[in-house]
MARFI-254948 format. One record per atom (N, C-alpha, C, O, CB): atom name; residue number from 1; x, y, z. Coordinates in steps of 0.1 Angstrom, whole numbers, plus 5000, padded with zeros to 4 digits. Glycine has a CB too. Example, Ala and Ser with C-alpha at 12.3 -4.5 7.8 and 13.67 -1.06 7.14 Angstrom:
! residues 2
pt name N; resi 1; east 5132; north 4943; up 5078
pt name CA; resi 1; east 5123; north 4955; up 5078
pt name C; resi 1; east 5132; north 4967; up 5078
pt name O; resi 1; east 5142; north 4967; up 5085
pt name CB; resi 1; east 5113; north 4955; up 5090
pt name N; resi 2; east 5128; north 4978; up 5071
pt name CA; resi 2; east 5137; north 4989; up 5071
pt name C; resi 2; east 5129; north 5000; up 5079
pt name O; resi 2; east 5134; north 5011; up 5080
pt name CB; resi 2; east 5141; north 4994; up 5057
This chain:
! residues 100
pt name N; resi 1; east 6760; north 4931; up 1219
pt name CA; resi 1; east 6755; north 4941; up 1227
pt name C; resi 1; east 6760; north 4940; up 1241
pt name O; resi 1; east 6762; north 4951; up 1247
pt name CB; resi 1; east 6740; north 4942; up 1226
pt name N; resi 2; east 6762; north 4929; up 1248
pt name CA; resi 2; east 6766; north 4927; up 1263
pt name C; resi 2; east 6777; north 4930; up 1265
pt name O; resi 2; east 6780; north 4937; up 1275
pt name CB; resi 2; east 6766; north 4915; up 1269
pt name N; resi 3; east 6788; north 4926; up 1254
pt name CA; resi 3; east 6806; north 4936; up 1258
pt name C; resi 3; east 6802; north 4947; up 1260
pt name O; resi 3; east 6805; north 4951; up 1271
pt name CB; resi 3; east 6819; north 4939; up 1247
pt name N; resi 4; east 6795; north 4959; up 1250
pt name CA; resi 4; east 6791; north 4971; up 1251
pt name C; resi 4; east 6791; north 4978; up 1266
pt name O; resi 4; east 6796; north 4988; up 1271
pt name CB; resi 4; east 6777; north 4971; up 1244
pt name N; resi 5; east 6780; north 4966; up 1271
pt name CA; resi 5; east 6772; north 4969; up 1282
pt name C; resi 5; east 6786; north 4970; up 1296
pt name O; resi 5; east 6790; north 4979; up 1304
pt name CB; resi 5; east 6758; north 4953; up 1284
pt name N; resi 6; east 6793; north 4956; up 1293
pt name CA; resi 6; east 6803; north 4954; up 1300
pt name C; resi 6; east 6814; north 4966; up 1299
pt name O; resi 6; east 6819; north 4971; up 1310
pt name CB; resi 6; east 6807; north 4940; up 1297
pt name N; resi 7; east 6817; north 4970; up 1285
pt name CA; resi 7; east 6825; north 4980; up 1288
pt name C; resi 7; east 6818; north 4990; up 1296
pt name O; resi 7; east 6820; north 4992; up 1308
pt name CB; resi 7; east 6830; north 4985; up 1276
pt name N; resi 8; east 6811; north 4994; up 1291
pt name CA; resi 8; east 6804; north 5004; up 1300
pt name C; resi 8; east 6804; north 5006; up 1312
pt name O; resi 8; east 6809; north 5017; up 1317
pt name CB; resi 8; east 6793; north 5003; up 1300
pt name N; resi 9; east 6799; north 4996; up 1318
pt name CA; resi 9; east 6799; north 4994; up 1334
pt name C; resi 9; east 6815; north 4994; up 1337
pt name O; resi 9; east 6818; north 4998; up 1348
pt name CB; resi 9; east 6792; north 4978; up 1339
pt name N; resi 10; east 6827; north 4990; up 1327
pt name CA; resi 10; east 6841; north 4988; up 1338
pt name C; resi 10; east 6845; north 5004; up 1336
pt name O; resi 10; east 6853; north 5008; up 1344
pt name CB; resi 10; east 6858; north 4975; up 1331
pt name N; resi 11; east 6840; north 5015; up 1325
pt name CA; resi 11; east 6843; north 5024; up 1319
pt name C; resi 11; east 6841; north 5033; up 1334
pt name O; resi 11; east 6849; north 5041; up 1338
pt name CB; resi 11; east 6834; north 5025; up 1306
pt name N; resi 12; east 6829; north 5029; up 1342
pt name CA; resi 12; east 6831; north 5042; up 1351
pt name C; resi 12; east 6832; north 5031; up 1367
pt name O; resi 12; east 6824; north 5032; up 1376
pt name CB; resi 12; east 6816; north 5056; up 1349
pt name N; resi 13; east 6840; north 5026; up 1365
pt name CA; resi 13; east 6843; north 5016; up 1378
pt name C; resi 13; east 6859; north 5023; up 1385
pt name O; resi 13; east 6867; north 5029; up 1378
pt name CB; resi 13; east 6846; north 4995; up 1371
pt name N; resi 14; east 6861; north 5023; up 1396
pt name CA; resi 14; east 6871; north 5026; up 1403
pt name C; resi 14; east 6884; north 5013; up 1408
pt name O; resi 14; east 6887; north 5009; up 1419
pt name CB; resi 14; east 6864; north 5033; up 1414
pt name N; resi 15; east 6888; north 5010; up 1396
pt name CA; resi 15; east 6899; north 4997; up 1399
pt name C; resi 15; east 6908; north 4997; up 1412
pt name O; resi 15; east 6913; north 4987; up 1416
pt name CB; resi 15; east 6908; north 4996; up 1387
pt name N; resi 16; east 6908; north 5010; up 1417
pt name CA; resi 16; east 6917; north 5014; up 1430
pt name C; resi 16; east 6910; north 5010; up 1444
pt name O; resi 16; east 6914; north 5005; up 1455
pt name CB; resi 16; east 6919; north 5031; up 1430
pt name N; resi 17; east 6893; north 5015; up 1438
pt name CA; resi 17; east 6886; north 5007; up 1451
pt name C; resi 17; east 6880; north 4992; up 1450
pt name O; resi 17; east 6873; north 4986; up 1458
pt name CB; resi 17; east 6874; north 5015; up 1455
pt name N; resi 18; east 6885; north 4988; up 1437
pt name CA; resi 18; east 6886; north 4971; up 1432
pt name C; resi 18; east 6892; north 4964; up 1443
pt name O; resi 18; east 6888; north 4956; up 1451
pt name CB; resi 18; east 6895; north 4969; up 1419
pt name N; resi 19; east 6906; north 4970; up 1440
pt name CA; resi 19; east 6916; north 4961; up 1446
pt name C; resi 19; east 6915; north 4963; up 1460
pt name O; resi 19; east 6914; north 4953; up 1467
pt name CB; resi 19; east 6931; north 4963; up 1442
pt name N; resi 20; east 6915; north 4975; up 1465
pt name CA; resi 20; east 6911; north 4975; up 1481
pt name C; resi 20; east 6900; north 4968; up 1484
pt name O; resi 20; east 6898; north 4968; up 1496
pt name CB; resi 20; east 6908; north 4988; up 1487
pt name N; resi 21; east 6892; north 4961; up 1477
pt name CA; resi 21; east 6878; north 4953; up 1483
pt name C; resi 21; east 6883; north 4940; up 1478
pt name O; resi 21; east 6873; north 4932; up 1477
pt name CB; resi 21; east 6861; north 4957; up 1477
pt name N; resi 22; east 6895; north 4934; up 1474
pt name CA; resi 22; east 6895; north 4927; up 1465
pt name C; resi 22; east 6892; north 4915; up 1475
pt name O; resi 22; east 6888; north 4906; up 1469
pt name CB; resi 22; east 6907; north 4929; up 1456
pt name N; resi 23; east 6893; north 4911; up 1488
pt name CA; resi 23; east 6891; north 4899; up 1500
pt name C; resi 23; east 6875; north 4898; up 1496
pt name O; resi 23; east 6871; north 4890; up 1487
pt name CB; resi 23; east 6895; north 4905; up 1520
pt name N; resi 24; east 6868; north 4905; up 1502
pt name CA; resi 24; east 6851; north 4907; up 1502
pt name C; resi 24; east 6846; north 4904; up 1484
pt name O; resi 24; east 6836; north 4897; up 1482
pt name CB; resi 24; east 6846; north 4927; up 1507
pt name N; resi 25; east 6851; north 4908; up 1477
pt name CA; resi 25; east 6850; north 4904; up 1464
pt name C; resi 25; east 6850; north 4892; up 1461
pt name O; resi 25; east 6841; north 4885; up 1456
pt name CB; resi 25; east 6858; north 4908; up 1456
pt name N; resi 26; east 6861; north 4888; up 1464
pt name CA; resi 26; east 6867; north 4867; up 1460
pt name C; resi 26; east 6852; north 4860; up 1470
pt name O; resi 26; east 6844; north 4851; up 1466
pt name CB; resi 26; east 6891; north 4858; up 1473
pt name N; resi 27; east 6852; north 4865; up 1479
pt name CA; resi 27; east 6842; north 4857; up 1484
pt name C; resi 27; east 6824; north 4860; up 1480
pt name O; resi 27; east 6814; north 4852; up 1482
pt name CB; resi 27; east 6846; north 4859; up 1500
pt name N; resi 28; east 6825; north 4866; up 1478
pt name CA; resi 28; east 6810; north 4871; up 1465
pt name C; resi 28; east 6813; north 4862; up 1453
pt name O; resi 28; east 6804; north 4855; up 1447
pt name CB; resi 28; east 6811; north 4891; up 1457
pt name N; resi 29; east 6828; north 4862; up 1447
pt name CA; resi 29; east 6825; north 4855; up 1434
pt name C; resi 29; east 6827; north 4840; up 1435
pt name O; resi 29; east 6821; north 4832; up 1427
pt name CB; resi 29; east 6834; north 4861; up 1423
pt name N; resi 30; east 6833; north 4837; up 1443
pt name CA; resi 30; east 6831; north 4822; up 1447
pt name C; resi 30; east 6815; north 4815; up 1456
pt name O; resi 30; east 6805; north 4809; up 1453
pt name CB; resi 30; east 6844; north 4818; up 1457
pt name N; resi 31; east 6819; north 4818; up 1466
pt name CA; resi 31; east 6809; north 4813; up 1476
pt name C; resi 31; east 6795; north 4814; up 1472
pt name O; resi 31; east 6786; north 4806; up 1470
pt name CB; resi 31; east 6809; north 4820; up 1489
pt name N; resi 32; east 6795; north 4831; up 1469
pt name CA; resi 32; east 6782; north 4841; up 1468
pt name C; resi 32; east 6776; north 4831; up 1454
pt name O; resi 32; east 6767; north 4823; up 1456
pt name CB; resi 32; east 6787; north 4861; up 1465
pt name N; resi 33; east 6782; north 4832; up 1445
pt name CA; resi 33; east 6778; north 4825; up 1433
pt name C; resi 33; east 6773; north 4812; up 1432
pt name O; resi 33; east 6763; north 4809; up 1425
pt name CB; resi 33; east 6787; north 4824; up 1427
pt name N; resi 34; east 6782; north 4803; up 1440
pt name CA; resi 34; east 6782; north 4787; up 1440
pt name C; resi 34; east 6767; north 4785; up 1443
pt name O; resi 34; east 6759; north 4778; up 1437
pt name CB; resi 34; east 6793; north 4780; up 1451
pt name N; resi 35; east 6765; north 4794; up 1460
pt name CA; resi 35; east 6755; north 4790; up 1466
pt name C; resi 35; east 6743; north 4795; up 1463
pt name O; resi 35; east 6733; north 4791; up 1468
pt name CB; resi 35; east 6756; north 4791; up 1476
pt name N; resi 36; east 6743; north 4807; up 1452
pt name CA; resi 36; east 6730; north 4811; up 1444
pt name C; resi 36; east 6727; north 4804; up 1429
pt name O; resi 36; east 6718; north 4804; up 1422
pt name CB; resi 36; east 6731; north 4827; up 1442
pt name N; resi 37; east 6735; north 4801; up 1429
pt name CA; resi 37; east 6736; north 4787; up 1418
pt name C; resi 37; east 6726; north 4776; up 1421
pt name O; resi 37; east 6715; north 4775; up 1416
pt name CB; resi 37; east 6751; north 4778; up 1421
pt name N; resi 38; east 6734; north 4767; up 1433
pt name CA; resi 38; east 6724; north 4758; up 1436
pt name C; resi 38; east 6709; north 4760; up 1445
pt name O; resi 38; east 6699; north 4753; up 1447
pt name CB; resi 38; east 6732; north 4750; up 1443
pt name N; resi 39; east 6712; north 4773; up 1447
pt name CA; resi 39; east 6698; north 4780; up 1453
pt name C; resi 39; east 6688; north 4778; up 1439
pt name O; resi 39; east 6680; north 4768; up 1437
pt name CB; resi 39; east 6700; north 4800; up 1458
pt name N; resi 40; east 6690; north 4788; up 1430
pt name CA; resi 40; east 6686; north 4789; up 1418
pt name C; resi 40; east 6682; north 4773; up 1413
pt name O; resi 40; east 6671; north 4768; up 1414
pt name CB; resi 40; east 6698; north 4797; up 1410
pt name N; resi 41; east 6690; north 4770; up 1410
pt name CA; resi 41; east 6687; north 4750; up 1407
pt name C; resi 41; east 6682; north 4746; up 1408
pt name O; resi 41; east 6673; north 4741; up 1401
pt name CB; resi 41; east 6691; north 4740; up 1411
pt name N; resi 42; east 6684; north 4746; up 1421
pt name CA; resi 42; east 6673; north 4737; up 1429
pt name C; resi 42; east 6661; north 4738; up 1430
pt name O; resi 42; east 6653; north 4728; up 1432
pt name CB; resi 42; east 6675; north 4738; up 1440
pt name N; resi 43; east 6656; north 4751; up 1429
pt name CA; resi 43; east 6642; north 4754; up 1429
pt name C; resi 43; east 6637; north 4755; up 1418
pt name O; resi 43; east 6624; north 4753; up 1418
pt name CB; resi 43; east 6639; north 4765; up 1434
pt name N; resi 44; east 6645; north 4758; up 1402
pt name CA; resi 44; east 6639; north 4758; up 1390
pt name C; resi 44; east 6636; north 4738; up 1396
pt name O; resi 44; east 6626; north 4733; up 1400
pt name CB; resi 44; east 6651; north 4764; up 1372
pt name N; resi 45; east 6648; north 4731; up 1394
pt name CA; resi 45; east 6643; north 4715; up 1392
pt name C; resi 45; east 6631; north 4711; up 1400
pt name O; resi 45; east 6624; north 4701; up 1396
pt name CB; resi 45; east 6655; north 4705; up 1398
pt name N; resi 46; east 6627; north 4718; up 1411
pt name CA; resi 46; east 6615; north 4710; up 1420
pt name C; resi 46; east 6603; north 4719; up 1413
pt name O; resi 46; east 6592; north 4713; up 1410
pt name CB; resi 46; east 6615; north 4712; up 1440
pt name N; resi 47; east 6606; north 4734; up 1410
pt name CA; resi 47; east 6592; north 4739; up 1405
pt name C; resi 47; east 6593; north 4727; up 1391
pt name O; resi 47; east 6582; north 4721; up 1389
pt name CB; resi 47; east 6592; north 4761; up 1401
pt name N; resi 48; east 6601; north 4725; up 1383
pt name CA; resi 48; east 6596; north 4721; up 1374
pt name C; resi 48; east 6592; north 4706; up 1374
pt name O; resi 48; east 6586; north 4703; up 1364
pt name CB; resi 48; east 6604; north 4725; up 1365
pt name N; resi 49; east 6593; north 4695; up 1384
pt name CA; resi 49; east 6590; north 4685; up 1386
pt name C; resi 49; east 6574; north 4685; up 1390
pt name O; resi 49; east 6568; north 4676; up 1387
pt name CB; resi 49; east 6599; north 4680; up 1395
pt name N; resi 50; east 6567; north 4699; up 1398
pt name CA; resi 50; east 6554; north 4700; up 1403
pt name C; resi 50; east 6549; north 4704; up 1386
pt name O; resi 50; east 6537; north 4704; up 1385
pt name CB; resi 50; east 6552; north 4712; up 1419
pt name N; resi 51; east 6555; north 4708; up 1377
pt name CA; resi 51; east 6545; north 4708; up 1367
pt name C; resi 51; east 6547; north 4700; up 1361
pt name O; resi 51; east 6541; north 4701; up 1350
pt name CB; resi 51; east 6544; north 4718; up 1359
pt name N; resi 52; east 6554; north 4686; up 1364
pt name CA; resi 52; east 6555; north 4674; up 1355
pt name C; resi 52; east 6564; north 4676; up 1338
pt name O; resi 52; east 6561; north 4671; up 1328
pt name CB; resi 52; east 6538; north 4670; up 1353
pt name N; resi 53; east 6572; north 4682; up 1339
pt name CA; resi 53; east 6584; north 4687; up 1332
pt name C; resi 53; east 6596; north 4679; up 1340
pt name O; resi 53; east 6599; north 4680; up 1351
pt name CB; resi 53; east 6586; north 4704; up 1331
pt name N; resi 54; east 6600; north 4671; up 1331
pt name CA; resi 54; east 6611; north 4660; up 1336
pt name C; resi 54; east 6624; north 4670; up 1330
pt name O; resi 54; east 6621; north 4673; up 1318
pt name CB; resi 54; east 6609; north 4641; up 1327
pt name N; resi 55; east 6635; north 4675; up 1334
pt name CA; resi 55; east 6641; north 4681; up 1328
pt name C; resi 55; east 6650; north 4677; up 1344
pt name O; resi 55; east 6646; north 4674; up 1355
pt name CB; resi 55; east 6636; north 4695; up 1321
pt name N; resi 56; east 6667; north 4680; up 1339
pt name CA; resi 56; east 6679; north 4671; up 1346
pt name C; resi 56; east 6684; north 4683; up 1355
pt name O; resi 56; east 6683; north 4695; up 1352
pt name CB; resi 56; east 6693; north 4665; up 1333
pt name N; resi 57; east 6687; north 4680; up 1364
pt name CA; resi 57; east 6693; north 4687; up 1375
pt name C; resi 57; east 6703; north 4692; up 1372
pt name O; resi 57; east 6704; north 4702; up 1378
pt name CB; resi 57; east 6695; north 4681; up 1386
pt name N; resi 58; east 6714; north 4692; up 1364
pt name CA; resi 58; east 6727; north 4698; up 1359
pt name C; resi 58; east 6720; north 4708; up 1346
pt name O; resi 58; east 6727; north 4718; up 1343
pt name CB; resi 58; east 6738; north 4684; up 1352
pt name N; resi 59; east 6709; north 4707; up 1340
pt name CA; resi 59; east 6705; north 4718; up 1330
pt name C; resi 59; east 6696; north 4732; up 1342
pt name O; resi 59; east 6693; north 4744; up 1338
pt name CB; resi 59; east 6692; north 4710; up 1316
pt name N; resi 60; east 6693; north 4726; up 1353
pt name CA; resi 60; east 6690; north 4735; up 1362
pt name C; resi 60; east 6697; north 4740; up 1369
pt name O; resi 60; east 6691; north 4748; up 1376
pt name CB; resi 60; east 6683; north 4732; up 1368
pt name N; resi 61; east 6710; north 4739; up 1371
pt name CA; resi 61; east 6721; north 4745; up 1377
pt name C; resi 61; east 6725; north 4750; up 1367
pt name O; resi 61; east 6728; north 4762; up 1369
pt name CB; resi 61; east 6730; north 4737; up 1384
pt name N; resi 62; east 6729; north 4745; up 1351
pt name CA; resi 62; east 6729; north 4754; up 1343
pt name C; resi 62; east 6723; north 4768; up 1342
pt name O; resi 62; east 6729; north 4779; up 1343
pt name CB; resi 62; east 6727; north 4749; up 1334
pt name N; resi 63; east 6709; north 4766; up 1341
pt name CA; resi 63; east 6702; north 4777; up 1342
pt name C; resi 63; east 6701; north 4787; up 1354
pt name O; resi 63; east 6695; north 4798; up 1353
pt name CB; resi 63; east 6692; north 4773; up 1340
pt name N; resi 64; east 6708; north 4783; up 1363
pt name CA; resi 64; east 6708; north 4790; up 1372
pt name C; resi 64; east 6720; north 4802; up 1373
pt name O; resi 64; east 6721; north 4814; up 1374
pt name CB; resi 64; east 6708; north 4780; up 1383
pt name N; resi 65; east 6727; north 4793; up 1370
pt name CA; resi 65; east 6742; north 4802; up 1368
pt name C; resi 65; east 6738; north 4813; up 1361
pt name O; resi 65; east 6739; north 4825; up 1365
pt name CB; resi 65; east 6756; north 4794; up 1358
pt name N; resi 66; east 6731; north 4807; up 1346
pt name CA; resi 66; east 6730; north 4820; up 1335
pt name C; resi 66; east 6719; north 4832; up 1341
pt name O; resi 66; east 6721; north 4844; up 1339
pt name CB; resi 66; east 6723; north 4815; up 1318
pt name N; resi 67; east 6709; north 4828; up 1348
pt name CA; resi 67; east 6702; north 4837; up 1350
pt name C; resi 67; east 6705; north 4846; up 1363
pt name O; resi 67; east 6698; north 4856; up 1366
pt name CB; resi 67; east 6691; north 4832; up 1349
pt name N; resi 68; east 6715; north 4842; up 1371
pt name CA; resi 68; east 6720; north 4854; up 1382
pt name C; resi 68; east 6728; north 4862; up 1380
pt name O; resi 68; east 6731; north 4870; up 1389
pt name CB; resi 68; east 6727; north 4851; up 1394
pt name N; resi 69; east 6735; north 4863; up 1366
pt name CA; resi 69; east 6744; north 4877; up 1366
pt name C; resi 69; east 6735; north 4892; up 1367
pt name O; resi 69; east 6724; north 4893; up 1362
pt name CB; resi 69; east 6754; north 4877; up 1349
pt name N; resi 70; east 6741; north 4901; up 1372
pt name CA; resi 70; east 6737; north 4915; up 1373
pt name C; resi 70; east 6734; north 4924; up 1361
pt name O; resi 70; east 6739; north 4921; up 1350
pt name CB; resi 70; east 6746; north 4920; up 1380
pt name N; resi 71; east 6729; north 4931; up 1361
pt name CA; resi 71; east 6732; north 4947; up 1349
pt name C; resi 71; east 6739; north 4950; up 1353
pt name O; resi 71; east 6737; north 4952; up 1365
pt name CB; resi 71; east 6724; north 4960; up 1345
pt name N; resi 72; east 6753; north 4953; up 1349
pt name CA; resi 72; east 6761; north 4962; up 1355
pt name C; resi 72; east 6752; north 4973; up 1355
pt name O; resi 72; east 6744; north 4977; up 1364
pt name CB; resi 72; east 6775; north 4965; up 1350
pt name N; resi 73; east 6755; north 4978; up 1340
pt name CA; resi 73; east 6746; north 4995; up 1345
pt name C; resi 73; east 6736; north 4996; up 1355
pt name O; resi 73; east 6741; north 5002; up 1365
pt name CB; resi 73; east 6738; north 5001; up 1333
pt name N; resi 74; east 6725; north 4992; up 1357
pt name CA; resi 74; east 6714; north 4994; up 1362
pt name C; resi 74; east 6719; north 4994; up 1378
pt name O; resi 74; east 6718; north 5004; up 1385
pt name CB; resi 74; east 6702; north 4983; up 1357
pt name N; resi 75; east 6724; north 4985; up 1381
pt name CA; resi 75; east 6733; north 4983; up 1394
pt name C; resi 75; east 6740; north 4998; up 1397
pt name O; resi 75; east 6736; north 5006; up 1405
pt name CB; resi 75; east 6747; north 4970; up 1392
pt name N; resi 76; east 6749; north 4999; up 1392
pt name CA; resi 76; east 6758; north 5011; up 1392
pt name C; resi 76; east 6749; north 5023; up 1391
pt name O; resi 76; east 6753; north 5030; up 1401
pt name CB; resi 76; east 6769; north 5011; up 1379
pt name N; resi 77; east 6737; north 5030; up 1383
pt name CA; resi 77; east 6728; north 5037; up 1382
pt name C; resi 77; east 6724; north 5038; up 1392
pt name O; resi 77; east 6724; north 5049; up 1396
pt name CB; resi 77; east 6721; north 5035; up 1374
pt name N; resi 78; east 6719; north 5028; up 1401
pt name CA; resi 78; east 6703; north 5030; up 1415
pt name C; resi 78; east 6718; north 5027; up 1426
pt name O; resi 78; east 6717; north 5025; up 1438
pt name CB; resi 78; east 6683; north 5011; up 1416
pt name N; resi 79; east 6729; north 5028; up 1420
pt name CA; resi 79; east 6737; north 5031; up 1434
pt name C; resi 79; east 6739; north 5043; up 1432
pt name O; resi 79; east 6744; north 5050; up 1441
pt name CB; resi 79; east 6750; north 5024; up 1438
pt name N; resi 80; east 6738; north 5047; up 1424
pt name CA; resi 80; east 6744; north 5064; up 1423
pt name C; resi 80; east 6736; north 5067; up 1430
pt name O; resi 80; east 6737; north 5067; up 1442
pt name CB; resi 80; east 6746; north 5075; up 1411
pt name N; resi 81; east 6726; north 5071; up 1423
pt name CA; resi 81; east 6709; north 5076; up 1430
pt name C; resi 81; east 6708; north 5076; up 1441
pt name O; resi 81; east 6702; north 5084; up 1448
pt name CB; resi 81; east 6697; north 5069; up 1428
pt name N; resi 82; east 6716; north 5065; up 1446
pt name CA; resi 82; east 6710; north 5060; up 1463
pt name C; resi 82; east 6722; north 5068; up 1477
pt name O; resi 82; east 6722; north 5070; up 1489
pt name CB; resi 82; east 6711; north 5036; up 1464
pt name N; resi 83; east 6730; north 5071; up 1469
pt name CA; resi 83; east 6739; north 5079; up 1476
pt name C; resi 83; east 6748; north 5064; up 1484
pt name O; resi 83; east 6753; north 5064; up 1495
pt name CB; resi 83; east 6731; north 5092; up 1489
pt name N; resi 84; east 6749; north 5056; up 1478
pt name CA; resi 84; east 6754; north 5044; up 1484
pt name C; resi 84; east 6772; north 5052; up 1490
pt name O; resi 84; east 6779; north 5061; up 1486
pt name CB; resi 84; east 6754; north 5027; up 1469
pt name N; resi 85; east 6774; north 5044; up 1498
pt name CA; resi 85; east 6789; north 5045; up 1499
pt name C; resi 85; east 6802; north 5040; up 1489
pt name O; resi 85; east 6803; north 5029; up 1485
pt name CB; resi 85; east 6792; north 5037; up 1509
pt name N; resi 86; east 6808; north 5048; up 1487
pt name CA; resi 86; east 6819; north 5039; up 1478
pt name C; resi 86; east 6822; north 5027; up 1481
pt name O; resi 86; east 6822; north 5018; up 1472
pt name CB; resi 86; east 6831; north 5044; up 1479
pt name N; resi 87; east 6825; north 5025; up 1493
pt name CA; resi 87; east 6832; north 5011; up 1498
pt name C; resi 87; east 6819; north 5002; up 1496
pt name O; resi 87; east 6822; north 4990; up 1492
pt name CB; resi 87; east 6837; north 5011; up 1517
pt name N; resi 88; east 6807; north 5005; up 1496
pt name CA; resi 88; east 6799; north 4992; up 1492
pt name C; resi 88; east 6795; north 4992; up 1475
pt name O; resi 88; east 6790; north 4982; up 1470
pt name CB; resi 88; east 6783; north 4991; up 1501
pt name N; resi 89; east 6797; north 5006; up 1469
pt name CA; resi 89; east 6794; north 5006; up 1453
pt name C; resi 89; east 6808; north 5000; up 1448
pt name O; resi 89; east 6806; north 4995; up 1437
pt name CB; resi 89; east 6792; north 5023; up 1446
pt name N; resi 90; east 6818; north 4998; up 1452
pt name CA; resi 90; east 6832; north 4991; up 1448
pt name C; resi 90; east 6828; north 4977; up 1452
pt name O; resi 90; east 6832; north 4968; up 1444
pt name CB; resi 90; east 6847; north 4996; up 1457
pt name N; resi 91; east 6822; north 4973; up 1461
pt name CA; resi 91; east 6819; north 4960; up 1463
pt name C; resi 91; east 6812; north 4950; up 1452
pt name O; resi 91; east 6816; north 4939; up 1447
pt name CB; resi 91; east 6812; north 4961; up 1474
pt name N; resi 92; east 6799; north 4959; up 1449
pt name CA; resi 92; east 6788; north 4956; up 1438
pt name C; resi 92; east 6794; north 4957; up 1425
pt name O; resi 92; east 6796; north 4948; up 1417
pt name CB; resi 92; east 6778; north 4966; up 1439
pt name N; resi 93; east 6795; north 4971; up 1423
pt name CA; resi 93; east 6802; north 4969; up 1408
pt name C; resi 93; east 6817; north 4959; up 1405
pt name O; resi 93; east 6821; north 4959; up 1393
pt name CB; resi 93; east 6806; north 4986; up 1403
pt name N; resi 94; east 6823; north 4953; up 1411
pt name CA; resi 94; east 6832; north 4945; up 1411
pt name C; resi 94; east 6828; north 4933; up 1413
pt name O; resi 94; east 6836; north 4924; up 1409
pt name CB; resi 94; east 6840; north 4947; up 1418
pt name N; resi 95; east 6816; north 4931; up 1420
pt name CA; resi 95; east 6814; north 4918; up 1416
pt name C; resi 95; east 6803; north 4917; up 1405
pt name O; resi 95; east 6803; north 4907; up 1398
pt name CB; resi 95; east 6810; north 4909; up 1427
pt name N; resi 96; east 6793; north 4928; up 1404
pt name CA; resi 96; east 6791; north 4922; up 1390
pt name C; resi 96; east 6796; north 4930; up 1380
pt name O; resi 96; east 6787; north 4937; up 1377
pt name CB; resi 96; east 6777; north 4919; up 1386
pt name N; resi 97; east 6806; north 4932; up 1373
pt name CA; resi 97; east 6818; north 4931; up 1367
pt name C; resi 97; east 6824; north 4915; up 1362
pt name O; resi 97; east 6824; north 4909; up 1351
pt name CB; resi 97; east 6827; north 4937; up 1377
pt name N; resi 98; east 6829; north 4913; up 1376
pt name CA; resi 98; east 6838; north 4896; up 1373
pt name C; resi 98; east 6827; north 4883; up 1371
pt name O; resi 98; east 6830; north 4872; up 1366
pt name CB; resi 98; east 6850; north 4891; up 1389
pt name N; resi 99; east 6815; north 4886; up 1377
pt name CA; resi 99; east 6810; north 4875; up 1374
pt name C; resi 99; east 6801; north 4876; up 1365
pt name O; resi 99; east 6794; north 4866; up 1364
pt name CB; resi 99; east 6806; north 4869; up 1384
pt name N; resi 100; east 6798; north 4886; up 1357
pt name CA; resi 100; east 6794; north 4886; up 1344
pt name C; resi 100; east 6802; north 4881; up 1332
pt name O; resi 100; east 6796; north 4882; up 1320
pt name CB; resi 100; east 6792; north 4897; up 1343
C-alpha cells in the first residue's frame, strides 16, 4: 500500500521545481533527518528508561528514523489548501518524497 501512496505523491510533484530547490533539499535530507533522528532517540531512550523499560539506544534511533517520515499526500493536500507557495510546496514535497 505505501508505493501506492508514494506513487501518488511523486504523481503530482513538480520535478522542475525539484531540481531548482535541489541545495535546500540535500540539506533537509541529510542534516534535517540526522538531527530528528537523534532528537527522536533520544527521547524515546530516556522516556523509556523513566518507565523502567531497559531497551538499547541504537533500537531507539532505529525507531526514530522509522517514525519521522511524512504522508506525502496529506502534506501535499493541507499545502494545497493553504495556498502555500510553490517554492516552499517544492521544498516539502521533495523532501518527503526522498526521505520516505
Amino acid at each position: 500500500m505505501l508505493s501506492f501512496l508514494f506513487f501518488a505523491g511523486a504523481l503530482h510533484t513538480n520535478f522542475v521545481q525539484l531540481r531548482v530547490q535541489r541545495w535546500p533539499l540535500l540539506v533537509f535530507l541529510t542534516i534535517g533527518v540526522l538531527v530528528s533522528t537523534l532528537l527522536v532517540g533520544t527521547v524515546t531512550y530516556f522516556v523509556l528508561q523513566l518507565i523502567s523499560l531497559e531497551v538499547s539506544y541504537i533500537y531507539c534511533l532505529l525507531f526514530g528514523a522509522l517514525i519521522l517520515p511524512m504522508d506525502t499526500i496529506a502534506v501535499l493536500g493541507i499545502l494545497k489548501k493553504a495556498g502555500a507557495p510553490k517554492k516552499l510546496e517544492g521544498k516539502i514535497a521533495g523532501e518527503s518524497l526522498f526521505n520516505d
